[in-house]
C-alpha positions as CSV (number, residue, x, y, z in Angstrom):
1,X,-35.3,59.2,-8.3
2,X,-35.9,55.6,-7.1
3,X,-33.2,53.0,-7.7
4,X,-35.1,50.0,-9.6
5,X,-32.0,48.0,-9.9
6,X,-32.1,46.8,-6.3
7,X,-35.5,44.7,-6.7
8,X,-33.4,42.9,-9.3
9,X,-30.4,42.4,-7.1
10,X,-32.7,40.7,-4.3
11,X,-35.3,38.7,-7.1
12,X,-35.7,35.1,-6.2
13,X,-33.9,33.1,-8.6
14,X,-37.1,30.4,-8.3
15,X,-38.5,32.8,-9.6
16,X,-39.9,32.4,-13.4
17,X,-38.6,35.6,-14.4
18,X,-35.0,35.1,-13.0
19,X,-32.6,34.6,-15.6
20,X,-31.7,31.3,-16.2
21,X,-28.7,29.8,-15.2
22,X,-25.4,29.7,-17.1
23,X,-23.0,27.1,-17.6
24,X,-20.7,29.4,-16.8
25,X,-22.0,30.5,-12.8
26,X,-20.4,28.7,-10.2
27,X,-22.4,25.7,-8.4
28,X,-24.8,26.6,-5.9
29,X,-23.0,25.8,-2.2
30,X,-24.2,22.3,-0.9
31,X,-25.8,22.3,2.7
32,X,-23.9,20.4,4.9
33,X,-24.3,17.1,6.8
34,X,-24.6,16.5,10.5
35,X,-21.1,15.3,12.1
36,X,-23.3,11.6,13.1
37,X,-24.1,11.3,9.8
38,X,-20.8,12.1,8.5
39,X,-19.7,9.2,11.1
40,X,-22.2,7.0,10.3
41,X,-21.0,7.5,7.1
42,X,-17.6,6.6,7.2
43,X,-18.4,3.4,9.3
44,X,-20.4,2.5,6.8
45,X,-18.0,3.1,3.9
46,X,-15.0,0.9,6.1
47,X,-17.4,-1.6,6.4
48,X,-18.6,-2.3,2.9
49,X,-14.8,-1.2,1.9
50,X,-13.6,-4.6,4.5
51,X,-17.1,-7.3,3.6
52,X,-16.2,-6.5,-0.7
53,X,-12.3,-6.3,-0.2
54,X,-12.7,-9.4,-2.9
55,X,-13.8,-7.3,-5.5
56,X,-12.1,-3.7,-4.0
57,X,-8.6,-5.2,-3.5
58,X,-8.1,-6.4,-7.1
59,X,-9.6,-3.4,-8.7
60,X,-7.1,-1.0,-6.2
61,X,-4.1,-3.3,-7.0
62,X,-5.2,-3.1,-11.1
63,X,-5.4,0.9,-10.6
64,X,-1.9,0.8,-8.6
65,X,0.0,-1.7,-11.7
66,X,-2.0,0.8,-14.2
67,X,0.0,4.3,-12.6
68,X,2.9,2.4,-12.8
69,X,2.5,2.1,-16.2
70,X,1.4,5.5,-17.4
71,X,4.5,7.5,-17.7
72,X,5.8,4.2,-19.8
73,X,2.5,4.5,-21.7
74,X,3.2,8.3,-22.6
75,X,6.6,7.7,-23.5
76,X,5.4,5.3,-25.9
77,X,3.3,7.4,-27.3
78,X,5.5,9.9,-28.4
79,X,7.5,7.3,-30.5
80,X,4.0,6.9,-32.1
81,X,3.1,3.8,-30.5
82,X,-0.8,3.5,-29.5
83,X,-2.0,3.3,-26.3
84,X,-3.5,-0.4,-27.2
85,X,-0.3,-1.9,-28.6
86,X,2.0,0.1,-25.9
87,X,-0.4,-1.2,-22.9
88,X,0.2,-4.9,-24.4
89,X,4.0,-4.5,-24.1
90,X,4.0,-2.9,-21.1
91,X,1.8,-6.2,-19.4
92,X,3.2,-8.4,-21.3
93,X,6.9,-7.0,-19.9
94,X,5.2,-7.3,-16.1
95,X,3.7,-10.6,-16.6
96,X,6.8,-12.3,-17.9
97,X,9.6,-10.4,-15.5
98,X,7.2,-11.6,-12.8
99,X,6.9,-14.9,-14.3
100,X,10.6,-15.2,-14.4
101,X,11.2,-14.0,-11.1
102,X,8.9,-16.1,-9.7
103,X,10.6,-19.2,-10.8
104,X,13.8,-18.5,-9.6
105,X,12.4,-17.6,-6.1
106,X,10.2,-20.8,-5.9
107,X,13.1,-23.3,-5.0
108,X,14.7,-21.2,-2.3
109,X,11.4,-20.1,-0.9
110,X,10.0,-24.1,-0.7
111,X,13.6,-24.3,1.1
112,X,13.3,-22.0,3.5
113,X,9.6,-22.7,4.3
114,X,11.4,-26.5,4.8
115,X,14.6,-25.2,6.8
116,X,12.6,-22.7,9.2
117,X,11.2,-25.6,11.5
118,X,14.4,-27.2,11.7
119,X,16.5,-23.9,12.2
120,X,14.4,-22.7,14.8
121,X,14.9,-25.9,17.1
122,X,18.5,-25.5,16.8
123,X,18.3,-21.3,17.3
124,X,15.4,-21.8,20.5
125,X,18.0,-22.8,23.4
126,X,19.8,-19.3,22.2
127,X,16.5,-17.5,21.9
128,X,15.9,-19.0,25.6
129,X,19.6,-18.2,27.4
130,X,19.0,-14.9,25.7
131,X,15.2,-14.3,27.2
132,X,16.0,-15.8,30.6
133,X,15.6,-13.0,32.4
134,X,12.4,-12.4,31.1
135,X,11.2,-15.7,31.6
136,X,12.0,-15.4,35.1
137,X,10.6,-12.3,35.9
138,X,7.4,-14.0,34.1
139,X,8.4,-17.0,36.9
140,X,8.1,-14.6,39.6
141,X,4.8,-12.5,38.2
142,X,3.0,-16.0,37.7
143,X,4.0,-17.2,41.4
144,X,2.9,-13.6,42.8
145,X,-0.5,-13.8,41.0
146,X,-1.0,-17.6,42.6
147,X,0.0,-16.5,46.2
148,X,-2.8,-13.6,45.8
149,X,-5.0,-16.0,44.1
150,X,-5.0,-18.4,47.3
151,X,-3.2,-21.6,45.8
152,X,-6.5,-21.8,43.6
153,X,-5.2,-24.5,41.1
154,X,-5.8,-23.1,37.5
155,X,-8.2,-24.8,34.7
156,X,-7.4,-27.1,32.1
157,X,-7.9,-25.7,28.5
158,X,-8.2,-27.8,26.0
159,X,-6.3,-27.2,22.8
160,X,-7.8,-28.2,19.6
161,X,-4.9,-28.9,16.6
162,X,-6.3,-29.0,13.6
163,X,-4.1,-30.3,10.2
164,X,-3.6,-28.4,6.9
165,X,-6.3,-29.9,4.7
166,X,-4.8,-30.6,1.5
167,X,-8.2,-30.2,-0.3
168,X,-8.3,-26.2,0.9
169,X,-5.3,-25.9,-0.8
170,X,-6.5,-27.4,-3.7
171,X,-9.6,-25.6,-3.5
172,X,-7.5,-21.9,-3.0
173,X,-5.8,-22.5,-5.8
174,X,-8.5,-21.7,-8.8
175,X,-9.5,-18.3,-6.4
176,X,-6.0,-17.3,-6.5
177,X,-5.4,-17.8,-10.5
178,X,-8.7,-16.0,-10.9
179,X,-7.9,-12.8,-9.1
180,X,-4.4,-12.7,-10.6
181,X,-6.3,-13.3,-14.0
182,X,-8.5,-10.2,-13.5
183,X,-5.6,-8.0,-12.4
184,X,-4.3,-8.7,-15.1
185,X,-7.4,-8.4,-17.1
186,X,-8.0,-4.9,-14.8
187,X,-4.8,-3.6,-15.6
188,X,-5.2,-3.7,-19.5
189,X,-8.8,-2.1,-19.1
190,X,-7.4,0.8,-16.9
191,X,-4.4,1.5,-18.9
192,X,-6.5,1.4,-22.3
193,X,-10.0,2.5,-21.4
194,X,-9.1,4.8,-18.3
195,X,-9.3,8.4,-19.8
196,X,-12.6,7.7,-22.0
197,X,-13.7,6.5,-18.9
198,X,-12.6,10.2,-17.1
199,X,-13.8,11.4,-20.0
200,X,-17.2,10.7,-20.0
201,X,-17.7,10.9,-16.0
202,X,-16.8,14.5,-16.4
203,X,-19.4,15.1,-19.2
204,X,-21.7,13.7,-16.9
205,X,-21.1,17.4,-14.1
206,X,-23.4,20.1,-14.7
207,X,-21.8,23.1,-14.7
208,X,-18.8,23.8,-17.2
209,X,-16.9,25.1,-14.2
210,X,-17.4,22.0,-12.5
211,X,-16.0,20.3,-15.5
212,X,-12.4,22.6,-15.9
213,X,-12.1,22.1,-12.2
214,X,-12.5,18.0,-12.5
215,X,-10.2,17.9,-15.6
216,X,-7.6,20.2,-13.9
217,X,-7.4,18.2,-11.1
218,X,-7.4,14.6,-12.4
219,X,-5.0,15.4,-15.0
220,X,-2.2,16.5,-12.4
221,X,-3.5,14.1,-10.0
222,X,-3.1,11.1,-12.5
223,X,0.0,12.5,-13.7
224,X,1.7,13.1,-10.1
225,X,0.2,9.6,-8.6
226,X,1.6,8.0,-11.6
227,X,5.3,9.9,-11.5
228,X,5.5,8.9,-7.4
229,X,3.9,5.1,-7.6
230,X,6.7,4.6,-10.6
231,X,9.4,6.6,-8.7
232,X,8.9,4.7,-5.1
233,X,8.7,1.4,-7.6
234,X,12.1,1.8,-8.7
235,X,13.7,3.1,-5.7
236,X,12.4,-0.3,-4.2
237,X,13.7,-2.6,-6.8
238,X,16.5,-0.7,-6.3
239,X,17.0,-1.5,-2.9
240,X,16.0,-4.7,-2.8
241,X,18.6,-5.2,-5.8
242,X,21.3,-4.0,-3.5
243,X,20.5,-6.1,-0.4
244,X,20.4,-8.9,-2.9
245,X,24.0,-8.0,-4.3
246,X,25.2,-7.6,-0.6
247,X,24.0,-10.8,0.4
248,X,25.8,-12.3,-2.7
249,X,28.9,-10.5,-1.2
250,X,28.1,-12.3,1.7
251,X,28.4,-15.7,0.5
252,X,24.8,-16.6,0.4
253,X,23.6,-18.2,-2.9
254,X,21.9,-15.8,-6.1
255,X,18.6,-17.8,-6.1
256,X,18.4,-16.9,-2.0
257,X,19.8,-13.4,-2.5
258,X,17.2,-12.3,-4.9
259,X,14.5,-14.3,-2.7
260,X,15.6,-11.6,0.0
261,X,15.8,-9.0,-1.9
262,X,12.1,-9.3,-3.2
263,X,11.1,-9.7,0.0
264,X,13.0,-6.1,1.2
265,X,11.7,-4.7,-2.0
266,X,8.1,-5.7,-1.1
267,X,8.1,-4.7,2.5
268,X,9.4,-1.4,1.7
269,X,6.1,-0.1,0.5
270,X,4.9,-0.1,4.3
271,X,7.0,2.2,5.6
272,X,8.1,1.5,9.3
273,X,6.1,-1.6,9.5
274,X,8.0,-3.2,6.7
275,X,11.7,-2.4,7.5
276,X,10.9,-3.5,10.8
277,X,9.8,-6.6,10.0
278,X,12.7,-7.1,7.2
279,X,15.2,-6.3,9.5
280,X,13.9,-8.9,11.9
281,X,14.3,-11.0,8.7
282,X,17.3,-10.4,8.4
283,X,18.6,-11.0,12.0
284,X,17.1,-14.7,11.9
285,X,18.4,-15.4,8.4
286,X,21.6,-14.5,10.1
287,X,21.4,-17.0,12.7
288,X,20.3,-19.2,10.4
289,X,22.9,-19.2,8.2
290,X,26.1,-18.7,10.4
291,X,27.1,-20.3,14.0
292,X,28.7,-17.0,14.9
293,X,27.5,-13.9,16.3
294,X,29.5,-11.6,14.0
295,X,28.9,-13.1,10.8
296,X,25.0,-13.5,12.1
297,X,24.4,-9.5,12.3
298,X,25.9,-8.3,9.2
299,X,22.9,-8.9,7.3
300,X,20.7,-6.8,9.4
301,X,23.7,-4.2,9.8
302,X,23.7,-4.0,5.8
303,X,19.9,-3.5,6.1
304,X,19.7,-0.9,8.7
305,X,22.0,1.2,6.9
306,X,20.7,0.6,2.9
307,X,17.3,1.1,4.8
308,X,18.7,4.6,6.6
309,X,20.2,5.5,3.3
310,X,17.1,5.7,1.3
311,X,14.7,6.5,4.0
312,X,16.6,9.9,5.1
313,X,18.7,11.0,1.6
314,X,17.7,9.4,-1.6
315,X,14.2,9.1,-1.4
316,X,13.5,12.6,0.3
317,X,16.0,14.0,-2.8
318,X,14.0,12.6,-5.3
319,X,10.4,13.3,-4.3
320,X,10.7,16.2,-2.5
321,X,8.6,17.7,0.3
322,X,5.5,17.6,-1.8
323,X,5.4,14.2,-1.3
324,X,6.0,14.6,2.5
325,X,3.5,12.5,5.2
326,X,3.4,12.6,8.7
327,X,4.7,9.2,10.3
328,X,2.1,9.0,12.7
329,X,-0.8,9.6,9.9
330,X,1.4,6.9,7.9
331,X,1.4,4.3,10.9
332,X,-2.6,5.2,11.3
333,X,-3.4,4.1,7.7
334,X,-0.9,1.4,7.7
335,X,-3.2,-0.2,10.3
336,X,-6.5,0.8,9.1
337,X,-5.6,-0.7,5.3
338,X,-4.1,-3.5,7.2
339,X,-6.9,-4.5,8.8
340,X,-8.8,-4.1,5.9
341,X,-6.9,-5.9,3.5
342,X,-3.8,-7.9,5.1
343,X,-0.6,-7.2,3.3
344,X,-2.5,-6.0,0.2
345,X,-3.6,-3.2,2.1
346,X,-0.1,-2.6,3.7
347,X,1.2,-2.3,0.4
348,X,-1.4,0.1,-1.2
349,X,-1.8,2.2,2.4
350,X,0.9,4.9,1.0
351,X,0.0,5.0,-2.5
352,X,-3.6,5.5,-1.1
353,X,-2.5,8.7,1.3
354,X,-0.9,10.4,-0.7
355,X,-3.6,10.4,-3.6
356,X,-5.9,11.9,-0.7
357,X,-3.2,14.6,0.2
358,X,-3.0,15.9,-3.4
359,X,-6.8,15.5,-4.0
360,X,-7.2,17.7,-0.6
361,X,-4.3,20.5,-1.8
362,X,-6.3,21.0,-5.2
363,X,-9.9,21.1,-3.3
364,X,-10.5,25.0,-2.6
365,X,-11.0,24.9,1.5
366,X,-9.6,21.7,2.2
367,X,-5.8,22.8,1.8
368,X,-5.7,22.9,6.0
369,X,-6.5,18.9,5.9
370,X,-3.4,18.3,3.3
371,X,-1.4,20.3,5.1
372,X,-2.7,18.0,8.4
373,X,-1.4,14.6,6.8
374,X,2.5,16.3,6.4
């Protein structure tokens, strides 16, 4: 006897007497897109991503302030405090401990920004005995490369100076209040509006497995992203607090020590790049401040080894391998967000990288490119 179940089995499902489609059945599979166009693609998206970076950066940085302030949020909210009132305190706490900060660091930083100039005439004859024999190797590469030139005597370039204009300045000024105003603005919006704003994008999916999948994965996502930006937010205040208390120890004044340890505190979100720089920092605020050579490198020595002792133990302890990157992947982004987005993009590059990373381990077939960024 004939089987008539296969005819059903092969049936187009164009068909008008197919069954019609569930919320329930899977998404059909999505064809794929040539490699140039996936290039083109991503030239396009670093490119619009670089020409809007005036809207882009404030909205990232007002996402970035808004996972720090989840967990806080949620905590609050089990003390029956509303999202609304909680999300005031919580700004409210940000705006003024920055406030306050801010004024204490603006003496010693208009200092230094006075000092440097000065300091740096008295520290270039060292610099120089120092780099002599690199300036005469450089002697001896220019006089080879005029022997092989013939004697040829070399052009005159004109050097244009041009003075600070005290109206740009002036003019900055209003720009900069206005982005810090809609950070601020951002912030609130994100922490009070952000999950009827998940919300409804995921009513907008068509399938109902579509819509579990979404809500799986942004709930752990948010949760995670907001538990690791928070975490690597205090362990850098933390560290930043003790290079400030060791500079105290020191003999350097509070005001200057917590100018420092802002600075360290800041720099730490680039990893690599920023101790690198901080520790170069350190070595000429060392020079600065004492006349000998001892005294001079144990501010970078204290550095180095606060910077070792939370690279390598505390913050691998706390977060775990899950939280892992690869160095080279980290240097790569640290560059591309750079260029994007100057130190605003240095700061946000990690944060960033590892959103992607967990967004790639809960995406069914892209586990192999999470596991690429460890």
């Amino acid at each position: 006897m004939p089987h008539r179940t296969g005819r059903l089995e092969h049936a187009d499902v164009s068909s008008p007497l197919a069954p019609p489609a569930r919320d329930d059945d899977p998404p059909p599979p999505r064809p794929r897109a040539p490699a140039s166009i996936v290039v083109l693609a991503m030239l396009a998206t670093g490119y619009t991503l670089w020409a809007a970076q005036a809207v882009v950066v404030p909205v990232l940085l007002a996402m970035f302030f808004a996972l720090v302030g989840n967990p806080v949020l949620r905590a609050l909210r089990r003390v029956w405090i509303p999202r609304f009132a909680g999300a005031l305190l919580v700004l409210a706490f940000g705006v003024a401990a920055t406030f306050l900060l801010g004024r204490q660091l603006v003496v010693p930083a208009s200092e230094w920004m006075q000092q440097v100039p000065k300091e740096l005439q008295v520290l270039t004859p060292k610099l120089q005995q120092m780099a002599r024999p690199m300036q005469r190797a450089n002697e001896a590469a220019r006089s080879f490369a005029q022997a092989a030139d013939g004697g040829q005597a070399h052009r005159v370039q004109m050097v244009t100076v041009r003075e600070n204009d005290p109206w740009e300045r002036l003019s900055a000024t209003p720009r900069l209040l206005g982005a810090a105003l809609a950070v601020v603005l951002l912030t609130f919006f994100f922490m009070v509006y952000g999950e009827n704003l998940q919300r409804h994008a995921i009513a907008l999916l068509p399938h109902r497995q579509q819509k579990r999948l979404t809500v799986g994965i942004l709930q752990s996502i948010e949760a995670e992203i907001s538990r690791y930006v928070l975490t690597i937010s205090v362990i850098n205040t933390a560290l930043g607090a003790a290079v400030a208390a060791a500079l105290v120890w020191l003999g350097i004044d509070l005001q200057e020590a917590l100018l420092w340890g802002t600075i360290t505190a800041l720099l730490n979100f680039a990893p690599y790049v920023g101790p690198a720089i901080g520790a170069v920092l350190m070595l000429l605020m060392g020079f600065v401040t004492w006349d000998e050579v001892g005294p001079s490198l144990l501010p970078v020595i204290i550095y180095v080894a606060l910077q070792t002792l939370e690279g390598q133990l505390i913050t691998p302890i706390v977060l775990g391998r899950r939280m892992a990157l690869s160095p080279l992947v980290l240097i790569l982004a640290l560059m591309l967000f750079g260029f994007l987005w100057g130190i605003v993009g240095l700061l946000l590059a990690v944060p960033l990288l590892v959103c992607v990373k967990l967004v790639l381990a809960r995406l069914e077939g892209f586990e192999g490119w999470a596991r690429l960024l460890e």
